[in-house]
N, C-alpha and C positions, 0 to 999 in steps of 0.2 A: 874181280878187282879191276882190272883189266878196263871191263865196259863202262863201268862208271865214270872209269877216267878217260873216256872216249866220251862216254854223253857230255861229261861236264864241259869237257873241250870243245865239243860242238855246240855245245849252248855258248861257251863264251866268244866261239867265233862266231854266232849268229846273230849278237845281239851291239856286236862290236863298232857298229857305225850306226844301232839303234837313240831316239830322241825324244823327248816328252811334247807333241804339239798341245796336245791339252790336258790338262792336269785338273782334279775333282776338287771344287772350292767348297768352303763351307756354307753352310744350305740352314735353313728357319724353316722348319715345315710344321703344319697342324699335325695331329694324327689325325689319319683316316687318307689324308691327301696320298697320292704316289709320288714318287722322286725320283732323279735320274742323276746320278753320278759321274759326270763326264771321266774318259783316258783316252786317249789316241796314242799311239804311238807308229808314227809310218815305216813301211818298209821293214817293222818287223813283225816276223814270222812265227816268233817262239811264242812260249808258254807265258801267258798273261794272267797273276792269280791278285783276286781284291782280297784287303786284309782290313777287319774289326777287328778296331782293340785289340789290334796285334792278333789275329787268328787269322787261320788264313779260312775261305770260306769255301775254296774248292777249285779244281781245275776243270776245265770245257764252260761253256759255256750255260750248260742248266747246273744249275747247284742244288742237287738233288736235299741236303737237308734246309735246305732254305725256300721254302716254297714259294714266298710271293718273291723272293732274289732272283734276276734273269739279267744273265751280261747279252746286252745286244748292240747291235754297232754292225759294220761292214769291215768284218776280220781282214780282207784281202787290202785294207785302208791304213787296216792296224788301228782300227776300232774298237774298244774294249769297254762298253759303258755298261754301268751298271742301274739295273733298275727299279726299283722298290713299288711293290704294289699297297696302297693303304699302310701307309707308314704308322707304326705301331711304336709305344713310348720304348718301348725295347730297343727300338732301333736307333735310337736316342746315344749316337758313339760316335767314334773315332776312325774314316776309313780313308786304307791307302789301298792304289793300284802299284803293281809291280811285273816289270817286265824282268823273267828268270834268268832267260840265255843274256840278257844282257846285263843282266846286277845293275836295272834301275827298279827306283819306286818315286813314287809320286810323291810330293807333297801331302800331308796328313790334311785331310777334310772331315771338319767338326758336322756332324750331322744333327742338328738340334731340334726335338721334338716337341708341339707345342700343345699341351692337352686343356683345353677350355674347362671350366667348372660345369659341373651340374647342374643343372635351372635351383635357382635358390628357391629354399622354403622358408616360408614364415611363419612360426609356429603360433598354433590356435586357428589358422586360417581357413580356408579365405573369409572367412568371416571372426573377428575378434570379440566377444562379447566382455563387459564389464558393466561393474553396476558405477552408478552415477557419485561423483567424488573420490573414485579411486584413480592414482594416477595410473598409465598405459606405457605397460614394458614390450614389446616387441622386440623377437629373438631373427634374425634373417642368417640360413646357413646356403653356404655355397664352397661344396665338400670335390674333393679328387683335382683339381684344377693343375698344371703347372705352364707359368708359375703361377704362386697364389694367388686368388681373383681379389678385387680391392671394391669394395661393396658402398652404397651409396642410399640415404635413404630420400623418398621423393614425393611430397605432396603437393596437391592443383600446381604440377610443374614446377613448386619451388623447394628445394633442397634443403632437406633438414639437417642442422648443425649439430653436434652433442655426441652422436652416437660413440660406443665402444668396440675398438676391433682384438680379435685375435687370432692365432694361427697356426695351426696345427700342421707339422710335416708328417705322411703316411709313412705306412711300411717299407714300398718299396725306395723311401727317400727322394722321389722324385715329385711326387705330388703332394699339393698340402690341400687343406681346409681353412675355410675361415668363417669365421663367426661373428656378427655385428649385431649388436644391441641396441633398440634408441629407446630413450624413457621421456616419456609428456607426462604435465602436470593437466591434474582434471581441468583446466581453465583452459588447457590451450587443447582442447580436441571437443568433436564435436559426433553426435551421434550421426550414420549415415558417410564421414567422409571414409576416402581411401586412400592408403599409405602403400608404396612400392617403395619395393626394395629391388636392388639393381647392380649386379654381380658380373664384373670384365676384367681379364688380361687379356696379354696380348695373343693368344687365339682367338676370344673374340672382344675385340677393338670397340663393338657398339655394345655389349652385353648382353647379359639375359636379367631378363626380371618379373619381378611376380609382384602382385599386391591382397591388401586387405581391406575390408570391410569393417569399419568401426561401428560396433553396435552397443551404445551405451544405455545399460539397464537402468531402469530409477522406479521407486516407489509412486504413482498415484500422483500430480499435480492437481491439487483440486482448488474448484475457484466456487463459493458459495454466494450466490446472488440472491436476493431478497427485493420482492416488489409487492406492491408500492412499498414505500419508505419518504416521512413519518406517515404512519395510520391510526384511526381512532380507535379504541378499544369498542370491540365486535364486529371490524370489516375483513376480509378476507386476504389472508396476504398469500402469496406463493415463491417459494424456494425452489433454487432450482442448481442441482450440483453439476456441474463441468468438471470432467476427469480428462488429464492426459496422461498415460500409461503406458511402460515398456518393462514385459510384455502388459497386452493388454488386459484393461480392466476385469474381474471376474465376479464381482460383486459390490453392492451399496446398501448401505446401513443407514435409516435414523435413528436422531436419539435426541429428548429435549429434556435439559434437566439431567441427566443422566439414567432418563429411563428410555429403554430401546421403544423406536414407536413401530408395533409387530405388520401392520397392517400395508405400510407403504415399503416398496420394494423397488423401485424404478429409482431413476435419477430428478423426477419431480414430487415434492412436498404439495398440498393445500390446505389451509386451514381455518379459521376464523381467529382471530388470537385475542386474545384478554390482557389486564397487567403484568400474568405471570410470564408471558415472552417477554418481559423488561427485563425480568434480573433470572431466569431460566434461558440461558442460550439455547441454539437448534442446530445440535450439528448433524453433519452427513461424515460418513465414512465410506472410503473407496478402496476394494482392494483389490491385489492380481498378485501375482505366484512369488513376489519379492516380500510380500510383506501390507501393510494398510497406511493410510495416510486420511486423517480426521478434521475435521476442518467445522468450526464452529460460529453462529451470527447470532447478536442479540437483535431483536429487532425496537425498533425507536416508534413505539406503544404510547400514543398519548391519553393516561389515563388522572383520574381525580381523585384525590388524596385516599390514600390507606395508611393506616397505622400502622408504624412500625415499632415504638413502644410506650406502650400507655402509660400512662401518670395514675399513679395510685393516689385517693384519699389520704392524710395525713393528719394528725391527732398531736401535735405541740404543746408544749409549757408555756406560759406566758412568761415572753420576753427573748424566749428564744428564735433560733433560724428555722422559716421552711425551704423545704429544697424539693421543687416539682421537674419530673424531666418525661418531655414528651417529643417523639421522631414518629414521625410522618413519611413517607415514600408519595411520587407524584411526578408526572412526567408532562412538559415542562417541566422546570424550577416553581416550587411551589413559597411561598410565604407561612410566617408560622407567627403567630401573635399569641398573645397573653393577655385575659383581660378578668377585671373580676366580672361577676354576674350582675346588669343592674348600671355599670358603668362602663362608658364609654370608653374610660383612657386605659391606652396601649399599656402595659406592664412590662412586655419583651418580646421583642421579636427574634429570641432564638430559644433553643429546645430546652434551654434549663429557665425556667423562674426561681431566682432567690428573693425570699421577703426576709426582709431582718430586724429583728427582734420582734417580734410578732406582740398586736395588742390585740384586746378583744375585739374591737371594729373589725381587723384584719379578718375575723371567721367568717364564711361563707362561701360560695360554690366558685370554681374558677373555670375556668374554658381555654381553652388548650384550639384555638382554632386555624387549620391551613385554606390555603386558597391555590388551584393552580389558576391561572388566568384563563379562562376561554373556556376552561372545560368543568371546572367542579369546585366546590368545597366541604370540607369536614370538617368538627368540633369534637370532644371531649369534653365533658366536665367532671371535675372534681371536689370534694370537698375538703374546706379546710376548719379544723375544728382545735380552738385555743383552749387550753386546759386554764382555768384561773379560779377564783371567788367565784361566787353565786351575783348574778344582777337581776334584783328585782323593778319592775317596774310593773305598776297597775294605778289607777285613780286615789288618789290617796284622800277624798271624799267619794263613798256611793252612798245610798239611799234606800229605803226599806219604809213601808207603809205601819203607821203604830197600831201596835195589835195583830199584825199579822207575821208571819215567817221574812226571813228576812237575810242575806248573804251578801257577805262583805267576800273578794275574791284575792290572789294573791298571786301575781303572774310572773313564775323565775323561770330564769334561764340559767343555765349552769351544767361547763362540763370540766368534769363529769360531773355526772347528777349528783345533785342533795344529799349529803346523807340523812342530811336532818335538818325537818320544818317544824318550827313550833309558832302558835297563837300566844300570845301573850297580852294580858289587861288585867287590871288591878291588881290581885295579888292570885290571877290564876294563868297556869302556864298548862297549854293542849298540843299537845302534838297529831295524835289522831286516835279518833272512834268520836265518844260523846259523853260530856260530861254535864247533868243538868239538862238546860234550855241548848247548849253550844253542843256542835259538833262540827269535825276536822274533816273533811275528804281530799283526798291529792289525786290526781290526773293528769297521767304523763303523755304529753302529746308532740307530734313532730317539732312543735314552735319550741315546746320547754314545758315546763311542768307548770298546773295550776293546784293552787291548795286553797280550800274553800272552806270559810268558816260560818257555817248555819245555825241561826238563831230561833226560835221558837217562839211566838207571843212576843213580836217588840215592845218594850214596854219605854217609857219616856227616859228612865238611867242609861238605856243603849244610846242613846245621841247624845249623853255627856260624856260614854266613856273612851278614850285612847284606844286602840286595837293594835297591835304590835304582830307583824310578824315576819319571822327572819328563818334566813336559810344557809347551810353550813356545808362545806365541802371541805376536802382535803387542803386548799388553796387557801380559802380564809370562808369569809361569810358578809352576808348583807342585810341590813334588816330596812323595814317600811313603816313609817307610822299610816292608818288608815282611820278614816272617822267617820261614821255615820252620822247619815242627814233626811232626817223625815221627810219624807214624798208626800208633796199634797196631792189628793187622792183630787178628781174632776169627773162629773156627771158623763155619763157617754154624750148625753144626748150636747151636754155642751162641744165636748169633742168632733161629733159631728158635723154639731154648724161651726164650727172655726172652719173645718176645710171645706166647707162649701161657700160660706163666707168668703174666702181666699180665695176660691177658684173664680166665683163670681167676679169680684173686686178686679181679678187678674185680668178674666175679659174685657170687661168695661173701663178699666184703663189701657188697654192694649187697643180700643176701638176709637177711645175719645183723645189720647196720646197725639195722635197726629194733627187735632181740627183746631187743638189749645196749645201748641207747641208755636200756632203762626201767629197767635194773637195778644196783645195785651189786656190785661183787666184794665179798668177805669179806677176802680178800688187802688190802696197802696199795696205795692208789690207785696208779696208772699215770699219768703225762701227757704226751702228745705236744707237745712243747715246739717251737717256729717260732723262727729259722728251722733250727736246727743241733739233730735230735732223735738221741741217741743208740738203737744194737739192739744189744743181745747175740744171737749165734747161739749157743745151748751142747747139745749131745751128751750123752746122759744114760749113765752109765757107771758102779760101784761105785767105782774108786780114780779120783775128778775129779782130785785138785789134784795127782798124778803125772802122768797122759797129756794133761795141759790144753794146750792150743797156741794162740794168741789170732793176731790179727792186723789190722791198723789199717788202714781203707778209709774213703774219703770218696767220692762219689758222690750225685747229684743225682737224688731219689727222688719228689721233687713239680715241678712245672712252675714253681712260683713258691719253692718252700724248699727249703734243702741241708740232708740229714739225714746224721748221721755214723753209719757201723755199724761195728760187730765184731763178727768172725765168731772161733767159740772151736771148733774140730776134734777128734775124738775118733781115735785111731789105729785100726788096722786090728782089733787083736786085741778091744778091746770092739765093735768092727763087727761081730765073727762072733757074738759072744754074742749082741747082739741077735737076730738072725736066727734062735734059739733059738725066742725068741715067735711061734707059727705064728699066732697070733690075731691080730698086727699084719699091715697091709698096707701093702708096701711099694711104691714109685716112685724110682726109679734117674733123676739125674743126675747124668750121664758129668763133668760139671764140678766139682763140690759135694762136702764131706763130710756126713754128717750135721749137721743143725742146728737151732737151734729159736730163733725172733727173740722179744725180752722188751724190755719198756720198761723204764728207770729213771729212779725220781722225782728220785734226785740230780740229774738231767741239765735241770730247771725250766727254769735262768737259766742261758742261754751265754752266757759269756765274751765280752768284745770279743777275745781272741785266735780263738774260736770265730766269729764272725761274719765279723773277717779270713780267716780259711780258708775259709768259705762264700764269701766273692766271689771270693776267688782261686781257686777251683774254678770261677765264673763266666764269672772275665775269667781263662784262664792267661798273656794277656800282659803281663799287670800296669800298673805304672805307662807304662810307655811307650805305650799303647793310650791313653791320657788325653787328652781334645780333639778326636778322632775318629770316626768313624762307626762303631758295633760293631754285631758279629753277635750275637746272643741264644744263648746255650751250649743253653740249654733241658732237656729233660730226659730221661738217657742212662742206662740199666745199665751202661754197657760198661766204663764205669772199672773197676766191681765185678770184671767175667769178667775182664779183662784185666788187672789185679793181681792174680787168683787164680792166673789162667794165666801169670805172669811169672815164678816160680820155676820148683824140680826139682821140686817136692812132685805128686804125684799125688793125683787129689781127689776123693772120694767122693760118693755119695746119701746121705740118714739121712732118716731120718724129723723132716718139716719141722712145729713148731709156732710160730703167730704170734699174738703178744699184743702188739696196739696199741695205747695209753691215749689216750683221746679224751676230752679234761674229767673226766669223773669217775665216764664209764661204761669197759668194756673190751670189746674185738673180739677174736675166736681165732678162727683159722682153722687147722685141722689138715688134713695132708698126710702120707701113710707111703710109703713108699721099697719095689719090689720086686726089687730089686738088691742081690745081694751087693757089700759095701764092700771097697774096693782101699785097699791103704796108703800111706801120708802119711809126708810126712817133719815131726816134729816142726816147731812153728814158735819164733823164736827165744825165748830165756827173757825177756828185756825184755819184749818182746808178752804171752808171758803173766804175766807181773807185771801189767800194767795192765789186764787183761781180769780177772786175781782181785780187783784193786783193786775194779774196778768192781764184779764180783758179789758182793762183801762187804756193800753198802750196798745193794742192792739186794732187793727181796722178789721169793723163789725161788717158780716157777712152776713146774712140772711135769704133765704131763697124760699120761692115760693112752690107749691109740688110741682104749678104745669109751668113753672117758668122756666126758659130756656135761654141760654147764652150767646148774645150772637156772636159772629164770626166778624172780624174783623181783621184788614190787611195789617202787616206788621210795619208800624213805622218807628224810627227815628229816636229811641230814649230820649227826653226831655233835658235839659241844660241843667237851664236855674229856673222856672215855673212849672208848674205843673197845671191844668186845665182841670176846672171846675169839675169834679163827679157829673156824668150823668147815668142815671138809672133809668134799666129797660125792664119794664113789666108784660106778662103776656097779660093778653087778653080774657075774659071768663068771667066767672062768677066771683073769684077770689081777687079781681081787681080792684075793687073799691075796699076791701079786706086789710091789703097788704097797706101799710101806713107805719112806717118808722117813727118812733115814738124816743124821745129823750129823757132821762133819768140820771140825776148828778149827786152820787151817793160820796162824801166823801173825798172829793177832790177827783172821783173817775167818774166817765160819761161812756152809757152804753145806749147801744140802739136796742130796740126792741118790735116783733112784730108781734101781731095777731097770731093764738098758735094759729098750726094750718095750714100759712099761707106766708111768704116771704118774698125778698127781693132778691136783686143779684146788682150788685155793683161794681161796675171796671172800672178802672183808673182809667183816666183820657191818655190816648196814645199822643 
């Protein structure tokens, strides 16, 4: 007990004029750093112990449980510092220095340790992968730090705003964590850039930081090019697919139409292409490990109309609507019209035609036709076919030879067909086979049906009787009256010379047209008068106005005008005379007497009785034919032969002269006869009464065979005189022959020559 209280008293007397020159201040250290704790105390000598947190840490100067702890200093100074090697968060306290013998201590010195974060991670890195449209979350941790690190995000140098922080304190309560978040909308990031993150306290002041790689995934961007564009249909086009891919591309598909095309595999198409690339797209497909991306081109195909739907045929009621609908495709813009067959005007120029109420005219084919411009067109036709009555139309006069077989015809139309044709006349009614001399036949043909009623042995009561036949459908019915009309029968051999006659005639007017077109007669004019021109035929003979014999013929001598002729006969006995004249050259028809055709001026202005006779030589069935469909008469000699040939009279050749007055020039064509003349039976005196009528008024013509017409410049028509006749004869044998001779029968005056031989007289120009 004793030494205690002797040490103690020696420590308090050793420390009793001891003093603090330097005292351990509060200190900011990293860890890892060392530290150095200052105490001084001069002059003394005792026991100097450092206390943590109130512990004391040991006496001498090695402090055996404190390894990196070492008090160094120069003890004989009263030096007592304490020194830390790699300051560790542990040492993160509260230390005093304390001088024993003298009952000092020091001022408490806060030791602060300062522990930096971890290098921050950013999770998914360093590379971030996302697919394309997904916004981008990045997590950045900067874990163990004290104090907590305050984290920062950083892109091309400029500082992202938004993020979320938070904070975690550790076990030991000295160090925390923290965690920061930052989230981008797809729009605002871009594949390839880099984002850091950037973690400091105050151990480290400049931070630590790490970054990422943004790798934004996307499906296949693909771009489908097509060349050339427009093209014609069968030039060669080529496609060509452009992919951008992450990751990359790993495959490419065609497909046109949606049928895969197996053959092509690459990124280039070639083709030839047709219409169906217009409305068949061509797509490509590109894929890689995300998924595929399809991408589709029509190409601009200029082709020439196709049907896109056709217009059916249609079968209507009368009175009702049709309704035609027709589409077309066509590249350009194409046109689309509506017309009937036959006519020219438009009906519609869009896909539907309506016709409303529909008549029978309305049946018939229609055309559906498009145009594209430049390149093509197409048609359609259809047919339209009106349900109604039956329409007959056929000649409601034909003809049949008496005595022989003979058919009257019956020409309908009607849909639908007939059910029922019947013949009908006098009190008998046929529909079909044969009853008697009649029988029925029907023949159904594209135009409509014909039903034919054949007669047997015509006998002269068929051309009084009525023939009736009518036709019967569901619709109603139609009926026709038809009448038969004896054919006069004609010798071939006359038929023959009419068309050689004609042809003849045709040349030698077509030769001599031009030389008599520039000339006037000296004679009075001539004019062929439309539609009804009077011919005299007259026979040149000494005693005319005895042996004269006329006779009255109508017949259709132009295609479009009725001219009326008469023919004037010379008897047999001046027939032989002529024959005298060996200088004349004759032509024998076996039909004909001698004869010579002349115009008269009397004949200008026909008569409205005259024009009636022309069309009733037209139409011979007169008014009853009125309303109906006719046949066109057109134009016939035969009337002429076959009124010649309808009497006893036997009929001569003569020597044929023809003067036809065209305006105000004359045409002659001469003909001579080499046949002896056969005799005639006078024709009746009435006939020739008006056959002298006529040549009374008339200016007499006469030509001689070799006499010829001269040619004469065209002057000047005449005022008010006219110039004496002069007469040109040729020269020959028949010159002293020809001698116009005067004969005053009656109050008319005709010339006459010698047969044989004739003049030719022009009026003075």
């Amino acid at each position: 007990m004793v030494p205690w209280v002797l040490l103690l008293l020696w420590i308090s007397g050793q420390g009793a004029e001891a003093v603090f020159s330097q005292q351990p201040q509060d200190l900011v250290v990293v860890a890892g750093q060392p530290v150095t704790l200052p105490c001084t105390i001069p002059g003394y000598h005792g026991v100097v112990l450092w206390i943590k947190d109130g512990l004391a840490l040991g006496v001498g100067r090695d402090l055996a449980g404190y390894p990196r702890y070492t008090v160094i200093g120069d003890h004989g100074s009263g030096e007592h510092h304490l020194r830390i090697q790699r300051v560790e968060l542990m040492d993160d306290a509260v230390f005093e220095c304390q001088a024993v013998q003298a009952a000092m201590r020091s001022r408490p010195a806060r030791l602060t340790v300062l522990v930096p974060p971890e290098d921050p991670v950013i999770g998914g890195g360093p590379v971030v992968s996302l697919r394309a449209g997904d916004p981008l979350n990045l997590t950045c941790h900067a874990d163990n730090a004290k104090p907590a690190a305050s984290i920062i995000w950083i892109r091309n140098g400029e500082v992202l705003n938004g993020a979320m922080y938070s904070k975690t304190l550790l076990r030991d309560g000295r160090r925390e964590s923290t965690v920061s978040t930052l989230y981008l909308s797809p729009s605002n990031i871009e594949t390839g850039q880099q984002i850091t993150c950037k973690a400091s306290n105050k151990a480290v002041p400049n931070g630590k930081e790490t970054s990422v790689t943004i790798d934004i995934q996307h499906l296949p961007l693909v771009n489908l090019s097509v060349e050339p564009q427009p093209v014609l249909e069968g030039n060669l086009v080529r496609f060509h697919c452009s992919a951008k891919a992450n990751p990359p591309v790993t495959l490419y598909r065609w497909a046109k139409g949606g049928g895969v095309i197996k053959e092509v595999s690459g990124d280039t198409y070639e083709v030839i292409v047709d219409h169906s690339f217009f409305t068949e797209p061509v797509s490509c497909e590109v894929t890689n490990s995300l998924g595929s991306t399809n991408v589709s081109r029509n190409v601009d195909v200029y082709f020439g109309p196709r049907m896109a739907a056709e217009p059916q045929s249609l079968q209507v009621d009368l009175g009702s609507d049709a309704v035609f609908n027709c589409a077309w495709t066509g590249n350009p813009s194409l046109t689309i019209v509506w017309m009937k067959r036959g006519s020219g005007v438009v009906l519609s120029n869009e896909n539907l035609l309506t016709l409303k109420s529909v008549r029978q005219e309305d049946a018939g084919k229609y055309v559906c036709r498009a145009v594209v411009p430049r390149v093509g067109a197409g048609e359609k036709e259809v047919s339209l076919t009106v349900n109604g009555p039956p329409t007959i139309s056929s000649t409601q006069t034909q003809q049949a030879l008496h005595g022989e077989k003979g058919q009257i015809k019956c020409f309908i139309r009607s849909t639908p067909p007939p059910d029922r044709i019947a013949w009908s006349w006098k009190e008998t009614v046929l529909e079909s086979g044969t009853s008697g001399r009649y029988t029925v036949e029907t023949v159904t043909t594209e135009e409509g049906v014909i039903s034919t009623l054949t007669m047997s042995n015509i006998v002269p009561a068929d051309f009084q009787t009525i023939y009736n036949c009518t036709a019967w459908n569901s619709f109603g019915s139609d009926t026709e009256i038809i009448r038969l009309k004896e054919q006069e029968s004609l010798p071939v051999a006359v038929i023959i010379g009419i068309a050689v006659g004609a042809f003849v005639a045709l040349i030698v007017l077509m030769g001599t047209v031009g030389a008599f077109c520039c000339t006037r007669s000296q004679r009075k004019e001539a004019h062929l008068v439309m539609p009804s021109l009077p011919v005299s035929i007259c026979a040149h003979q000494r005693e005319l106005a005895s042996k004269i014999k006329t006779e009255n013929l109508k017949g259709a001598v132009s295609a479009k005008n009725d001219i009326r002729v008469e023919i004037v006969h010379k008897d047999h006995n001046a027939a032989r005379e002529s024959e005298e004249h060996t200088s004349m050259k004759q032509l024998m028809d076996p039909t004909n007497g001698y004869y010579s055709v002349n115009t008269f001026k009397e004949h200008h202005t026909p008569t409205t009785a005259g024009n009636q006779s022309a069309e009733a030589a037209r139409n011979p069935a007169g008014a009853a034919t009125l309303g109906k469909q006719r046949v066109p008469t057109g134009m016939s000699f035969t009337n002429i032969y076959s009124t010649l040939g309808a009497g006893p009279n036997r009929l001569y050749d003569y020597s044929q002269r023809f003067v036809l007055g065209m305006g105000s020039s004359s045409i002659e064509l001469s003909s001579a006869s080499s046949s002896a003349a056969r005799s005639a039976t006078p024709a009746p005196s009435s006939t020739r009464s008006a056959t002298a009528a006529s040549a009374a008024t008339a200016s007499p013509t006469a030509t001689c065979s070799s006499t010829r017409t001269a040619r004469r410049r065209p002057r000047p028509p005449p005022t008010t005189r006219s110039r004496p006749r002069r007469t040109r004869t040729s020269r020959g044998p028949c010159r002293s022959a020809c001698r116009p001779t005067s004969d005053h029968q009656g109050g008319r005056r005709e010339e006459r020559l010698d047969a044989g031989c004739g003049r030719s007289e022009e009026p003075g120009l």
